[in-house]
C-alpha positions as CSV (number, residue, x, y, z in Angstrom):
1,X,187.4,-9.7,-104.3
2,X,190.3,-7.2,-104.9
3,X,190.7,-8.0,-108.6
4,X,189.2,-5.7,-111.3
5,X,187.7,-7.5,-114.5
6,X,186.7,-6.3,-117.8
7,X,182.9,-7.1,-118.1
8,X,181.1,-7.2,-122.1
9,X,178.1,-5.1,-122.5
10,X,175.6,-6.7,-124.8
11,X,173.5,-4.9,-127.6
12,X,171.1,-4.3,-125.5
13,X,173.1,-3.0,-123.2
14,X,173.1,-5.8,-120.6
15,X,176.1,-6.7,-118.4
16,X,176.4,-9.9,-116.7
17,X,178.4,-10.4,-114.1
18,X,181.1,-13.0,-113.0
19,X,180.3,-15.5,-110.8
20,X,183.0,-14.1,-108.6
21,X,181.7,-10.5,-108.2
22,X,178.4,-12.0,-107.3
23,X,179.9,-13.9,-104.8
24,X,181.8,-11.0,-103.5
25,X,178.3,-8.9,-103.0
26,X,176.7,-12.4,-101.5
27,X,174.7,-13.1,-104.6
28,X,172.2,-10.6,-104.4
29,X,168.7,-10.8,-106.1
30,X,168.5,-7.3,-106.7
31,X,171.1,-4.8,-107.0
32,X,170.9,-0.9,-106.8
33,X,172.7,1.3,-109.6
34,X,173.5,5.3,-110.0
35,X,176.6,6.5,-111.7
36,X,178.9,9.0,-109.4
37,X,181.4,11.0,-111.2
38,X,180.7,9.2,-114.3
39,X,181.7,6.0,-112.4
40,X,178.6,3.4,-112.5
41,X,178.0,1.8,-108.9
42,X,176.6,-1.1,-108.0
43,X,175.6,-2.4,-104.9
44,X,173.0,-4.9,-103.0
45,X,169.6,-3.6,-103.0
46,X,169.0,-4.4,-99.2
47,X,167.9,-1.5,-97.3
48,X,168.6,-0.9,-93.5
49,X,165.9,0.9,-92.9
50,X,162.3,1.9,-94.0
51,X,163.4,5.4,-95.4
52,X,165.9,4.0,-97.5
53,X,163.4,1.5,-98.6
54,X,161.2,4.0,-99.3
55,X,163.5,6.4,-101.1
56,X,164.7,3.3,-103.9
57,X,161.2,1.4,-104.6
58,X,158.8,4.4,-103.3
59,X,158.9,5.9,-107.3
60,X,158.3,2.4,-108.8
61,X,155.4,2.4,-106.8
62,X,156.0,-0.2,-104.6
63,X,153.6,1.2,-101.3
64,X,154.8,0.9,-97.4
65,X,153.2,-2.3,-96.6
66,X,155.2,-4.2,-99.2
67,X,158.6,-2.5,-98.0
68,X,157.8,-3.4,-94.6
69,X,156.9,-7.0,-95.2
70,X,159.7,-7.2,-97.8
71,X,162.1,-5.6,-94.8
72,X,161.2,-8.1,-92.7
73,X,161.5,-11.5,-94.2
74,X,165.3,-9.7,-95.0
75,X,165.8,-9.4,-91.6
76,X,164.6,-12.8,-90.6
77,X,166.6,-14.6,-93.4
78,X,169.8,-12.9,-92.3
79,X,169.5,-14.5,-88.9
């Protein structure tokens, strides 16, 4: 997807996004956000490796074990 859109931000401050930009990212679950030069960014919350893992979920204390289970149904699903 190439195209820019215009997304609404609710009261609350929720966005929802088009069925297209979902589709672009392969319908993720879960995406990671941080803002980079006041520029929000969005992306799939599928790590490639353990550290990474680690260094998202690790301060919402989600342990090891979970992040290496949760790695490796990922990995089986993706084929």
């Amino acid at each position: 997807m190439s195209d820019r859109v215009i997304l609404k931000v609710s009261p609350q401050g929720q966005v929802t996004l088009r069925r297209e930009v979902l589709a672009a990212l392969r319908n993720p679950r879960h995406l990671e956000a941080w803002v980079e030069h006041g520029t929000l960014m969005l992306r799939p919350a599928v790590s490639a490796t353990l550290a990474e893992a680690e260094a998202m979920f690790g301060k919402q204390g989600i342990t090891r074990d979970v992040l290496i289970e949760a790695l490796r149904i990922v990995k089986t699903r993706q084929g």
